[in-house]
VEXBA-439785 format. One record per residue (C-alpha): residue in one letter; x, y, z; residue number from 1. Coordinates in Angstrom, 2 decimals. Each point is the difference from the previous one (the first is absolute). Last residue first. Layout:
<rs>
   r        px        py        pz     k
   a         X         Y         Z   NUM
...
</rs>
This chain:
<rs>
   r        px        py        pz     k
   x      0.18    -69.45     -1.07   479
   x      1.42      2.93      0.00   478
   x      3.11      1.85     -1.91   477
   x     -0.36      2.89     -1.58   476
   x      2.28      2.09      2.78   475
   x     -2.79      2.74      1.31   474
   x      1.43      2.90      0.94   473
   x     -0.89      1.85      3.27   472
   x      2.11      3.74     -0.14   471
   x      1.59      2.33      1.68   470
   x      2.36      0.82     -2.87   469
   x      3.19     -0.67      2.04   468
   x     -1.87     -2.34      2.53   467
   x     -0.84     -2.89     -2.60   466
   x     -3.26     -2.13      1.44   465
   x     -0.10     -3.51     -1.32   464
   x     -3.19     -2.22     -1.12   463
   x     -0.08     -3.16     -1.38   462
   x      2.70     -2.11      1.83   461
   x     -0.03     -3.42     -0.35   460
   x      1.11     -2.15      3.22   459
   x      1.84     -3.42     -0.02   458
   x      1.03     -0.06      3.66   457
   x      3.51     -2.02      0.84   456
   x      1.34     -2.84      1.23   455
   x      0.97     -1.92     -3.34   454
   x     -0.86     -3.14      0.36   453
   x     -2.97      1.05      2.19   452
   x     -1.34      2.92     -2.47   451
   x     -2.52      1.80      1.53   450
   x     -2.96      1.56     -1.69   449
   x     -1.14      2.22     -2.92   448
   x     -0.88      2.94      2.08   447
   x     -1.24      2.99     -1.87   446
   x      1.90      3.14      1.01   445
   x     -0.99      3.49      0.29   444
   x      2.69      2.78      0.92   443
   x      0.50      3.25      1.35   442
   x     -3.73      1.27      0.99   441
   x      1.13      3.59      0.40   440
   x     -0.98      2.07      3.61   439
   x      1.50      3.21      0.08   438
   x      1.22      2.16      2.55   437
   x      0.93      3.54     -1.27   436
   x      2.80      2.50      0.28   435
   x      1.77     -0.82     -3.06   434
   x     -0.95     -3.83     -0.56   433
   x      0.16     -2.16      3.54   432
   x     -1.14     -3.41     -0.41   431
   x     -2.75     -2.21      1.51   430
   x     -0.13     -3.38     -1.60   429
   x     -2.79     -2.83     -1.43   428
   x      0.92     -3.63     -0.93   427
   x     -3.29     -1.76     -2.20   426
   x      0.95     -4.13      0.71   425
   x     -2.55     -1.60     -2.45   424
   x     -1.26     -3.96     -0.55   423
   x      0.72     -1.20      3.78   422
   x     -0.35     -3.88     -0.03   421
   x      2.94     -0.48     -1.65   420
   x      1.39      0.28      3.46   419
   x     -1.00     -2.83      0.94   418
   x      3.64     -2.14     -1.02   417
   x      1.65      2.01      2.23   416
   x     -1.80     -1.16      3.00   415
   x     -2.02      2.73      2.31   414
   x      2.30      0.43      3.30   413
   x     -2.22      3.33      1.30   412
   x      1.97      0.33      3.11   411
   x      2.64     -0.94     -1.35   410
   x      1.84      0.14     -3.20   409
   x     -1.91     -0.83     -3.13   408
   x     -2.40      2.89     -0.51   407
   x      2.29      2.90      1.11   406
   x      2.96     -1.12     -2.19   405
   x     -1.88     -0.31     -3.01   404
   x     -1.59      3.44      0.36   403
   x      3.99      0.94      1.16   402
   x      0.94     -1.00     -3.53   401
   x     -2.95      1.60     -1.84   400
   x      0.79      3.19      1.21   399
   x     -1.01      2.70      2.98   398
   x     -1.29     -2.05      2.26   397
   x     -2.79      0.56      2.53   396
   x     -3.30     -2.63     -0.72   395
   x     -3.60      1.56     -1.36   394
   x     -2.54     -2.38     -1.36   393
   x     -2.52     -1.47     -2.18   392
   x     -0.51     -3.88      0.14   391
   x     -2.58     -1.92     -2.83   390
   x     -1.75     -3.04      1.48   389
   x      0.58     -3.09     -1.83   388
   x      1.50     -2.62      2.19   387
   x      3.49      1.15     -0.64   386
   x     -0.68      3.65      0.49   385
   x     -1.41     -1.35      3.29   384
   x      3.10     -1.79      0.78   383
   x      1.67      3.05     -0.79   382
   x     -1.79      2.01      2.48   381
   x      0.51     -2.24      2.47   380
   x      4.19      0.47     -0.33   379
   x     -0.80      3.61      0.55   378
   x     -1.82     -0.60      3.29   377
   x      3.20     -1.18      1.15   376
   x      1.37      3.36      0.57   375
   x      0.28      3.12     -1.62   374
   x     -2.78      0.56     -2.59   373
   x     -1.80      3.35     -0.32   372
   x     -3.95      1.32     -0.09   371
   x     -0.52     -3.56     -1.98   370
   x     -2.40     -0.37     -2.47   369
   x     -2.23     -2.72     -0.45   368
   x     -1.74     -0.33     -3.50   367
   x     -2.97     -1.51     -1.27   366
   x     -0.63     -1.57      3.62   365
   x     -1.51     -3.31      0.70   364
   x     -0.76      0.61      3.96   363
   x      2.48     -3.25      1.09   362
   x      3.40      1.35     -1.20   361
   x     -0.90      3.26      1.80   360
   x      0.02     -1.50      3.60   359
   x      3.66     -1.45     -0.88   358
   x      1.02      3.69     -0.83   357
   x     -1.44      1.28      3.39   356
   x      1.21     -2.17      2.14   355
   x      3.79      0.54     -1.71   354
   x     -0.91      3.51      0.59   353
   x     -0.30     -0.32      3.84   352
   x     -2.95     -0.14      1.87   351
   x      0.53      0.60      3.34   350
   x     -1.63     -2.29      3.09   349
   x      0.94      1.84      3.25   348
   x      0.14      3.83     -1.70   347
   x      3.22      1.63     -1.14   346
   x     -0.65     -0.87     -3.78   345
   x     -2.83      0.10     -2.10   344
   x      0.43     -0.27     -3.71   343
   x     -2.38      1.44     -2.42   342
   x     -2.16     -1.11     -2.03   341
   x     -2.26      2.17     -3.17   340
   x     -2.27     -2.46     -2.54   339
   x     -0.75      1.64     -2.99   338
   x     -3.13     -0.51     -2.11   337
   x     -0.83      3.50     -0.66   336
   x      3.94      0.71     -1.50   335
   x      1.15      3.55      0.10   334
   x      3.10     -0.84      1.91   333
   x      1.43      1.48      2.46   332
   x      3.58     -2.06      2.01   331
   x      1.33      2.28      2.53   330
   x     -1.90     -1.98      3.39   329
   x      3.12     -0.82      2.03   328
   x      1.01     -3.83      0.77   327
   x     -1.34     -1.21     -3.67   326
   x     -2.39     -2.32     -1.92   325
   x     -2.14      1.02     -2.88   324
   x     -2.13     -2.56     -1.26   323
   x     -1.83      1.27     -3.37   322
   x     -3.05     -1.63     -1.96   321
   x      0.05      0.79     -3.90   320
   x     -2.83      1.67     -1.55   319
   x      2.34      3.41     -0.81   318
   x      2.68     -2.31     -1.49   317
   x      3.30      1.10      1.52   316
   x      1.54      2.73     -2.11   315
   x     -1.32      2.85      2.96   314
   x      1.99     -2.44      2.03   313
   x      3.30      2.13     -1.45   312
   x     -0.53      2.92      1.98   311
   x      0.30     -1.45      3.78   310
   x      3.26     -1.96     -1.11   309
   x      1.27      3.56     -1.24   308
   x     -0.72      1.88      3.07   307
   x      1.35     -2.92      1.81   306
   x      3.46     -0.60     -1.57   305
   x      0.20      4.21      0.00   304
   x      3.88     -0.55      0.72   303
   x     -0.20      1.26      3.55   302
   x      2.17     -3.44      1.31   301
   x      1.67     -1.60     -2.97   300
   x     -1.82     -1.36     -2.73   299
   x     -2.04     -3.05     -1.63   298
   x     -3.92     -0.07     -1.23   297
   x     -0.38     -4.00     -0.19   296
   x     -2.09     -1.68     -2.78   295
   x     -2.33     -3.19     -0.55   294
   x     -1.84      0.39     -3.18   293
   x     -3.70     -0.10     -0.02   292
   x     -1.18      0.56     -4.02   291
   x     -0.92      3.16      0.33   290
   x      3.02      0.74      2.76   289
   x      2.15     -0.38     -3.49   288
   x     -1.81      2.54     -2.00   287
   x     -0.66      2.54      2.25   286
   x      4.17     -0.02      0.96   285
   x      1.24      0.00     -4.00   284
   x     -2.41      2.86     -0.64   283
   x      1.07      2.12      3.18   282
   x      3.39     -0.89     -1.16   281
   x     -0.72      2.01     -3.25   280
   x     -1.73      2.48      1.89   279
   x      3.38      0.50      1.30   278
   x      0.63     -0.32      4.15   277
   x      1.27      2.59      2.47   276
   x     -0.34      2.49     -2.20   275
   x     -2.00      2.11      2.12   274
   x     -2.72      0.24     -2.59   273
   x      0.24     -3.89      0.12   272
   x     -0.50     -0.24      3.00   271
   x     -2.76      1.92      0.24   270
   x     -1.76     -1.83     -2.86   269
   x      0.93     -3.25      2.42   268
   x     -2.18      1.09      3.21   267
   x      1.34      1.02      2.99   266
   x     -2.78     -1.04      2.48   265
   x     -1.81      3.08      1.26   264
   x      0.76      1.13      3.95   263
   x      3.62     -0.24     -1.18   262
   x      2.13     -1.91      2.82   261
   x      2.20      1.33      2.95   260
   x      2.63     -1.88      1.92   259
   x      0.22      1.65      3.36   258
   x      3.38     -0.28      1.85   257
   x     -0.16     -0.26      3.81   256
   x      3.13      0.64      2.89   255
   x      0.24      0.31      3.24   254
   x      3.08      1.32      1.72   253
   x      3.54      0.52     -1.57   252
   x      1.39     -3.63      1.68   251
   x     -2.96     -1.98     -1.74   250
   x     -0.05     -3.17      1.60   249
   x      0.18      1.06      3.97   248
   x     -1.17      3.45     -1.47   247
   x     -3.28     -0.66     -0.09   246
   x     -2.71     -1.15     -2.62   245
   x      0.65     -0.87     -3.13   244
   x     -3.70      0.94     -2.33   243
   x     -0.40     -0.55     -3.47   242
   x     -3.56      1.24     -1.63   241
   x     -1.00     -1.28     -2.98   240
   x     -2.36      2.69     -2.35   239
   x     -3.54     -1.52     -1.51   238
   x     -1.55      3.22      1.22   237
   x     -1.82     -0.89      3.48   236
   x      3.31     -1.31      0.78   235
   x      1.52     -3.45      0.25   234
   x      2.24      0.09      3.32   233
   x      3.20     -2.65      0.59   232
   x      1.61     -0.34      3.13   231
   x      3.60     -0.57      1.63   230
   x      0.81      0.72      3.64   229
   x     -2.60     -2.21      1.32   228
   x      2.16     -0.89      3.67   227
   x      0.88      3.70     -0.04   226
   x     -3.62      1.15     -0.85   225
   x     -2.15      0.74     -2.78   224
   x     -3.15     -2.46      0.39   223
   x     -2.48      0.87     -3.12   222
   x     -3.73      0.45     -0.04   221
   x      0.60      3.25     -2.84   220
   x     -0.99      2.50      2.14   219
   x      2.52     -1.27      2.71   218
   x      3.16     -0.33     -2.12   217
   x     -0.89      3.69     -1.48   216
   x     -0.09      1.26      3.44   215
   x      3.86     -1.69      0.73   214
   x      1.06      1.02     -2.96   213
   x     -0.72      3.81      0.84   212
   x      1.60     -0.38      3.41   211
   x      3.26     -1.98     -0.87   210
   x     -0.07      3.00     -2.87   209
   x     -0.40      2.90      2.35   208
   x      2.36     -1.74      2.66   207
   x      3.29     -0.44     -2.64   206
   x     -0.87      3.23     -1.51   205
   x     -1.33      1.49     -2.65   204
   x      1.17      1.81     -3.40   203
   x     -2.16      1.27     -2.66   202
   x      1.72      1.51     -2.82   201
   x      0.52     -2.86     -2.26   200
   x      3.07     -1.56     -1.60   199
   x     -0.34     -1.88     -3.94   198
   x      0.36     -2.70     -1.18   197
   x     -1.09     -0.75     -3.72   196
   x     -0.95      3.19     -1.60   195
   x     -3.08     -1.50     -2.75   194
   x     -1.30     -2.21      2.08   193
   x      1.06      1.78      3.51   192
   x      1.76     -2.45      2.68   191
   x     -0.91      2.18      3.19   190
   x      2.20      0.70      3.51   189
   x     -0.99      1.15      3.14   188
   x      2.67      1.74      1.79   187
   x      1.04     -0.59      3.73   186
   x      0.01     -2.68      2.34   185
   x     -0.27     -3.49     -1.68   184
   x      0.19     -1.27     -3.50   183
   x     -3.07      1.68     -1.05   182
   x     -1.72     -1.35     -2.93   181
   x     -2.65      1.31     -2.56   180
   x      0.15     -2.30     -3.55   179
   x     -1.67      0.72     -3.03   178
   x     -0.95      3.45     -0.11   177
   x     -1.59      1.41     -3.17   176
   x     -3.51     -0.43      1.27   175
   x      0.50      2.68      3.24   174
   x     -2.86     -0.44      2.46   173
   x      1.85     -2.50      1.86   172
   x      3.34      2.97      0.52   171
   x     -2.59      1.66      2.07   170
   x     -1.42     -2.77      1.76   169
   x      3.46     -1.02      1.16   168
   x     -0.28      3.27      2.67   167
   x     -2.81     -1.45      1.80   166
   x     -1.60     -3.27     -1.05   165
   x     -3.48      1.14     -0.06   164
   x     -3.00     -0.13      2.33   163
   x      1.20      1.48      2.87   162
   x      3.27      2.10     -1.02   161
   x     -1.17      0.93     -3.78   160
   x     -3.70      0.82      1.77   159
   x      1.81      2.53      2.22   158
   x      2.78      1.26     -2.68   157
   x     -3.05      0.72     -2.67   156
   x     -2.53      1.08      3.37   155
   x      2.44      2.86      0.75   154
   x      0.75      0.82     -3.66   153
   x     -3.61      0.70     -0.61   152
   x     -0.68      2.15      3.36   151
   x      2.71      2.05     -1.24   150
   x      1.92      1.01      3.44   149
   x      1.49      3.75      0.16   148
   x     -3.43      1.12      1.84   147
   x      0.68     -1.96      2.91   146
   x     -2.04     -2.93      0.19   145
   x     -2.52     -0.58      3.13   144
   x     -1.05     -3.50      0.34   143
   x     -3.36     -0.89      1.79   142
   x     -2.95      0.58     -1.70   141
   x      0.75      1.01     -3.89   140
   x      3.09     -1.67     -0.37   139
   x     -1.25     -3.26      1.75   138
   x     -2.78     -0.42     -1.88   137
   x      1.77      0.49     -3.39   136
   x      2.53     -2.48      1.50   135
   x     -2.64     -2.37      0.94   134
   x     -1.35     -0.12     -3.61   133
   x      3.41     -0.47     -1.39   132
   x      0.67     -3.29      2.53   131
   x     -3.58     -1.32     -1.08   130
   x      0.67      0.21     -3.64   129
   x      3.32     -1.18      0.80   128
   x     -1.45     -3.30      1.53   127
   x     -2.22     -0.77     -2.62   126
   x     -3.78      0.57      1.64   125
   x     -1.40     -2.65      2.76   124
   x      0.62      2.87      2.53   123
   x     -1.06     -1.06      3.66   122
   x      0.32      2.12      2.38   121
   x      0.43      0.00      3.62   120
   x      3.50      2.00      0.32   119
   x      0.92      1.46     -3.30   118
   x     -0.36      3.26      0.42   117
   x      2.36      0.07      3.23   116
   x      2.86     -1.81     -2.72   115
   x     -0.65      2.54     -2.59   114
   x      1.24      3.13      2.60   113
   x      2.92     -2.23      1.37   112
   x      0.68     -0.20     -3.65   111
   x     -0.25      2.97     -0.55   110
   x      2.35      1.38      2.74   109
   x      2.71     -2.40     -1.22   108
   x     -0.35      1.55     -3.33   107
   x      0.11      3.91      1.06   106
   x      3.56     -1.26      2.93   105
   x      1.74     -1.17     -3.28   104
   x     -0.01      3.01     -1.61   103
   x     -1.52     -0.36     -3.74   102
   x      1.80     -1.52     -3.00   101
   x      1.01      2.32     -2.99   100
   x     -1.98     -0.51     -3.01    99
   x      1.37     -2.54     -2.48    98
   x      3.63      0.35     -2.38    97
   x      1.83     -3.30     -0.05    96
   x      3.22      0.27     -1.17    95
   x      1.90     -2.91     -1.98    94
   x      3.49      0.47     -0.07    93
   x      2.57     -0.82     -2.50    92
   x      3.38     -1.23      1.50    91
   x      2.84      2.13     -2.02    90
   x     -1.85      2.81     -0.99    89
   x     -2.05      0.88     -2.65    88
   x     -2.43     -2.60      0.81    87
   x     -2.85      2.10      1.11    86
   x     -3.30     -1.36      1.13    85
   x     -2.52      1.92      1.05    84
   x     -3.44     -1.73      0.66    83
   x     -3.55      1.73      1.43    82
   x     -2.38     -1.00      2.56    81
   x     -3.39      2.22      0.08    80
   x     -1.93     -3.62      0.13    79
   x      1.02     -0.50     -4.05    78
   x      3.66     -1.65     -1.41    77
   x      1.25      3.77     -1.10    76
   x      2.99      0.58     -2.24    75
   x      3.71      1.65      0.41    74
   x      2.67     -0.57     -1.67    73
   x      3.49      0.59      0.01    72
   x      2.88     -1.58     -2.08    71
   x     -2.18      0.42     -4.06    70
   x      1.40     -2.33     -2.72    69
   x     -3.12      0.12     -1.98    68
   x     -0.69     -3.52      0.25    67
   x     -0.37      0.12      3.77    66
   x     -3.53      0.30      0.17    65
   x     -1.44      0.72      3.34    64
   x     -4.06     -0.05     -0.93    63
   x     -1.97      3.36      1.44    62
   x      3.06      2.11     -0.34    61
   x      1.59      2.69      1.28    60
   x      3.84      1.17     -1.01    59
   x      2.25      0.55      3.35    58
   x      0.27      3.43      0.92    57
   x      3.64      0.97      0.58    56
   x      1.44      1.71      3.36    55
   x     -2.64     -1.55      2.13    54
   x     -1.23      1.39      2.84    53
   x     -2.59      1.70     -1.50    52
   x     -1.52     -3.63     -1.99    51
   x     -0.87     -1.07      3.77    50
   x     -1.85      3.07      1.08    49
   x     -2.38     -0.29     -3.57    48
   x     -0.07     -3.61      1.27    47
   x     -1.12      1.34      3.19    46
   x     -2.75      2.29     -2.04    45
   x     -2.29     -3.08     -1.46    44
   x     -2.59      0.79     -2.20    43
   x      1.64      3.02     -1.53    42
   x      3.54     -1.74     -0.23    41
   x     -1.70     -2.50     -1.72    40
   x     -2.22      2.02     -2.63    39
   x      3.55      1.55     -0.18    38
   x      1.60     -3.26     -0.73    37
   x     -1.94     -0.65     -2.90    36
   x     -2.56     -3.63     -0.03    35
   x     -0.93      0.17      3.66    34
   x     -0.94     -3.90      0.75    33
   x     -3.08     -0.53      2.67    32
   x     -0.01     -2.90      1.86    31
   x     -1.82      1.28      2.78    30
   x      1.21      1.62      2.80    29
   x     -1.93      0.05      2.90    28
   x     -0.22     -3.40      0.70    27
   x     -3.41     -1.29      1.07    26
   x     -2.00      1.87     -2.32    25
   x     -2.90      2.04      1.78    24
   x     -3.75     -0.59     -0.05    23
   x     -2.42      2.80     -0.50    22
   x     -0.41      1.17      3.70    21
   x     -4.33      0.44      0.94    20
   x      0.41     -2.83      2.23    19
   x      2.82      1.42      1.53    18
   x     -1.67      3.07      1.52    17
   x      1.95      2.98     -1.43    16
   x      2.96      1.99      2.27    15
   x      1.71      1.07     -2.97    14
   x      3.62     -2.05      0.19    13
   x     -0.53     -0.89     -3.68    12
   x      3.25     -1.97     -0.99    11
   x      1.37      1.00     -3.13    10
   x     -1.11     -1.52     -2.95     9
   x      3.02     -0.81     -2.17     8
   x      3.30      2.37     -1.53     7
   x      1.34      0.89      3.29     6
   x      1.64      3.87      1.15     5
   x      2.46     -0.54      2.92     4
   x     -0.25      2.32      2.68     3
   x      3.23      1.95      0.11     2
   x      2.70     -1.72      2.72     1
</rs>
């Protein structure tokens, strides 16, 4: 294969004391964006191999925008690691373009090499700082590379295998991917904002991912196993990790979906420039958390519930004290005086978010919100709307009706006659428009309360989306 040419500081193999070295960055690619697809193909020649075996270039860009109807793109996420996707076809694919991987046999024999240099030290450094520094050791002393090997791509692929998460890390470093999951042996497959799902190019197998979960399991002080089949990882980047382990309960091998979230909250001008809310509604919203309304953020799975929940506690008076309560950390707020709790399960004493919601009732909070209600924690949250503390949260249903549903029927049981004590019920949707996923607040309803005589929910709704103009209208009625 033809050396590859890098865009960072290569690595100096000069035989210099150490001391005298100007330090190195860990990774050897930084996150450096080409803006023109030649300055790209310059910088990095195996996408310049890539784009040759394709019949049609795809159109580069720095930001994937699929307003202008384009079927292949192709844009760069940083770390040398670039994105086609193409849905022209059938299934669209997602291709990952990143230097080609080194022989097996060169990787084994550095870290053999690294393990000899680490014998009887002590390195109080980061631990890839240390790793990187050892490789540079080991590549001048003891490791001979034959001339085809980059140096650069070697230690990219060594430090993605030790410190890293393998192959996942490069669909991590993509921020228009929502969801990575493999549903056994075979393809890796993406959920794309702006493509929906899409098929990837990376395929493993059965023992490569039992292997690579297995790692991950252990760096992250978790018990995979056959007896543990089940576990949930919080990474380094807010992401969840899902992990079912073995083929006893999942008959095409192992499988894990990853459930990314934005680095940066989602706030509510953005939004609004997707049109997933009006500033109008924006309006309506800051001025009803002002004055500490009770509200639940309703929709189906992959409706946006959170992104929106997360945005809207920008209305919450800035002076206010927050208690956020949930089983995985997704709820940001910009809030100085917020108080963050999680649950904690599989342990001898867990915490559970019942626990958690009766501990809040006693720390006089401003506002409690609620990462998601689905069990009986949801009937505590009404009696703490009904002793004066405002509730903000995120429940699956996809209309008023099933809201109702949800709340009365077990496990949550709260009586009919409560539910007055939710002011706003803001229902959110996915939808598919031409060749794009969008994400359209649908309807927003101010709850009037239950009628016993007559069995039913006395709602008023302010706020209704109309899909043939694609837009939020607002009905003139409020109270």
């Amino acid at each position: 294969m033809p050396k590859l040419k890098l865009s960072l500081p290569r690595l100096s193999l000069a035989n210099k004391k150490e001391e005298q070295e100007p330090e190195e960055e860990v990774w050897p690619f930084k996150q450096t964006i080409c803006k023109t697809l030649d300055e790209a193909i310059r910088e990095h020649p195996y996408l310049g191999e890539y784009l040759n075996s394709l019949q049609k270039k795809p159109k580069y860009t720095v930001t994937p925008d699929t307003e202008e109807g384009e079927t292949s793109i192709l844009y760069p996420v940083g770390m040398g690691i670039y994105i086609h996707i193409d849905v022209g076809g059938e299934i669209g694919k997602y291709n990952i373009i990143e230097p080609e991987k080194p022989p097996r046999k060169i990787l084994d024999e550095l870290e053999v090499a690294i393990a000899r240099l680490v014998e009887d030290k002590e390195y109080p450094e980061k631990r890839e700082k240390v790793i990187a520094s050892l490789f540079r050791q080991a590549i001048k002393k003891m490791v001979k590379l034959p001339k085809e090997i980059d140096p650069n791509v070697l230690l990219y692929h060594f430090l993605r295998e030790k410190i890293g998460h393998g192959f996942i890390d490069s669909f991590l470093a993509d921020p228009f991917l929502e969801d990575i999951s493999i549903p056994g042996e075979g393809k890796i497959f993406v959920y794309h904002k702006m493509f929906g799902y899409l098929e990837s190019n990376i395929e493993v197998s059965k023992e490569e991912i039992d292997r690579l979960l297995m790692n991950i399991a252990e760096r992250y002080g978790k018990v995979l196993s056959y007896t543990n089949p089940i576990i949930d990882i919080h990474l380094p980047d807010g992401s969840r990790f899902n992990i079912v382990f073995g083929e006893d309960i999942s008959l095409r091998g192992s499988n894990f979906t990853i459930r990314k979230f934005p680095k940066e909250p989602i706030s509510v001008s953005q939004l609004i420039r997707w049109k997933t809310m009006t500033p109008e509604l924006a309006a309506y919203l800051w001025m009803l958390f002002e004055i500490g309304i009770s509200a639940m953020v309703c929709g189906e799975t992959a409706s946006g519930k959170t992104t929106t929940l997360n945005a809207i506690t920008a209305f919450i008076n800035s002076d206010s004290k927050i208690v956020s309560i949930e089983e995985t950390p997704e709820i940001n707020v910009f809030h100085k005086n917020w108080v963050r709790e999680v649950t904690r399960m599989h342990t001898g004493s867990p915490v559970t978010m019942f626990d958690l919601l009766k501990a809040a009732l006693r720390q006089r909070p401003d506002y409690i919100i609620i990462g998601e209600i689905r069990g009986e924690e949801g009937r505590i949250a009404f009696q703490a709307i009904e002793t004066g503390h405002p509730v903000i949260s995120t429940i699956h249903a996809g209309t008023l009706g099933q809201l109702f549903q949800r709340l009365t029927s077990h496990p949550i049981n709260v009586p009919k006659t409560h539910i007055d004590g939710l002011n706003l019920a803001l229902f959110q949707a996915r939808m598919e428009r031409g060749k794009r996923f969008i994400r359209r607040v649908t309807s927003v309803n101010e709850i009037i309360g239950y009628e016993p005589d007559e069995g039913r929910l006395n709602f008023l709704p302010t706020f209704l989306y109309d899909p043939d103009i694609d837009q939020i209208r607002f009905t003139g009625s409020s109270f």
